[in-house]
C-alpha positions in Angstrom: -5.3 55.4 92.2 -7.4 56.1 95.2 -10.8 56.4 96.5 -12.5 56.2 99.9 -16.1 54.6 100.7 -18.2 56.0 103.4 -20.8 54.8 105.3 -24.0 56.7 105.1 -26.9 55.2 106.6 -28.2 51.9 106.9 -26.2 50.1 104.2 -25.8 52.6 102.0 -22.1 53.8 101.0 -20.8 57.0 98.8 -17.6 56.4 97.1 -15.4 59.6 96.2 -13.3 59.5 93.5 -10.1 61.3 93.9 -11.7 64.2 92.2 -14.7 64.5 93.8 -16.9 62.2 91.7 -19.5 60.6 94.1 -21.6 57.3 93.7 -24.0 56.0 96.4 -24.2 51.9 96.5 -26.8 50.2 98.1 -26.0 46.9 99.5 -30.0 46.6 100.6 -31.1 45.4 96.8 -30.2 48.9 95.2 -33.3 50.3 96.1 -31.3 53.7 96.4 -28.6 53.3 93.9 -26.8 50.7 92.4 -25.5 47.8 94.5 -21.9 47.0 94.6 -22.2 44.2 92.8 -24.3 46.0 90.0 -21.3 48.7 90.0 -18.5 45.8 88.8 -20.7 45.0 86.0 -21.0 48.8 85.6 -17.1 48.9 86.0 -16.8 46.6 83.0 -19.3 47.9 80.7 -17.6 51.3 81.2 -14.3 50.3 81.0 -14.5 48.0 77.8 -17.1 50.8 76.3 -13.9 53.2 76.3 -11.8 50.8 74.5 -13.7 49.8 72.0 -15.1 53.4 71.0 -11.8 54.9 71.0 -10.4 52.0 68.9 -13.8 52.9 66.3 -12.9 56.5 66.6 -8.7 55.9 65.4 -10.0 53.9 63.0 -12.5 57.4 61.9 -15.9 55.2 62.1 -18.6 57.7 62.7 -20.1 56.2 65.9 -23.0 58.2 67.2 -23.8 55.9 70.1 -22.5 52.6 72.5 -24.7 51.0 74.7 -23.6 47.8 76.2 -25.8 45.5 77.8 -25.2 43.2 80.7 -26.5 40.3 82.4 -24.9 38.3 84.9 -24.9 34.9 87.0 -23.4 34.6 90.3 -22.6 31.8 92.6 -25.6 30.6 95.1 -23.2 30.6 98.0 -20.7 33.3 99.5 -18.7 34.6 98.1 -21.4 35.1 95.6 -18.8 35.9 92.4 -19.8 36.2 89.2 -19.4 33.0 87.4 -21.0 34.5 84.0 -21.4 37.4 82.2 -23.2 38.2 79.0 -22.3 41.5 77.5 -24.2 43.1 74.2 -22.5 46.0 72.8 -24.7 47.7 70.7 -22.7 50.1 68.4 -25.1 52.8 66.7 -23.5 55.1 63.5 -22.9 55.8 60.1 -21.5 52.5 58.0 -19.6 51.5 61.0 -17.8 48.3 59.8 -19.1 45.7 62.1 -15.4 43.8 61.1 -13.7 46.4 62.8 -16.3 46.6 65.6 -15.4 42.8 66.0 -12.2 43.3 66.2 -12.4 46.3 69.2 -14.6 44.0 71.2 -12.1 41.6 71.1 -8.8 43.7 71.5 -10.8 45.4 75.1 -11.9 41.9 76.0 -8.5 40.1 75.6 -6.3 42.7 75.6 -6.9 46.1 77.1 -10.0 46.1 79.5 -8.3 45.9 83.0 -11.9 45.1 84.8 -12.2 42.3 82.4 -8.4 40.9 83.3 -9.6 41.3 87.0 -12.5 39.2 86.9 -10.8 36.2 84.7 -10.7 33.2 84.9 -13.4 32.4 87.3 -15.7 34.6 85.6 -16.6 33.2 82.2 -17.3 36.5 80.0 -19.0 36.6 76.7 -19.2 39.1 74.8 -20.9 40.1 71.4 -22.1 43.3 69.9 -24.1 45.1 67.1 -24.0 47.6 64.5 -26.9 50.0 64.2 -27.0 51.7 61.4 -28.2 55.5 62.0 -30.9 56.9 59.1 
């Protein structure tokens, strides 16, 4: 896998993807796009969001929608790591077994999402979801 970062202006960066995909960080409070801190936590949400909806799909739940939700504490003096992070997946569709649900979170959370992996064990990371069911 590879990327590059460039420098645009004042501390703002654009990350390329391989294939062209482009992100701009701001590492001057994200006033211009997402710092890189906020992009980890992006990273993860993404990154477990995949597992856990293709694990729903295989097992042919009708998911319509998965937000996941995010908060995060980090250290008070550099390096400023994460030492917590509260994640909410919200799961929308139609009778969508929250037993199965359950058991995706867990499989991407112990199992599978590589972010996750990356940021244990000095990140505590807990995560928890919702079924909603669609009318």
């Amino acid at each position: 896998m590879q990327v590059n970062v460039s420098w645009s202006k004042a501390l703002q960066f654009v990350g390329s993807s391989s294939k062209g995909n482009e992100i701009l960080m701001d590492g001057n409070g994200g006033e211009n796009g997402p710092s890189p801190m906020e992009c980890v936590l992006m990273a993860l949400g993404g990154c477990s969001s995949v597992d856990i909806v293709s694990d729903l799909q295989q097992a042919n739940q009708d998911v319509v929608n998965c937000e996941v939700k995010i908060d995060a504490q980090r250290a008070e003096k550099a390096p400023r790591v994460f030492t917590q992070i509260n994640l909410l997946y919200q799961v929308s569709g139609n009778q969508v077994d929250p037993q199965l649900v359950e058991k995706a979170v867990k499989a991407s959370m112990q199992q599978f999402c590589s972010v996750a992996k990356m940021l244990e064990p000095q990140t505590v990371i807990n995560a928890d979801f919702e079924v909603i069911e669609q009318a």
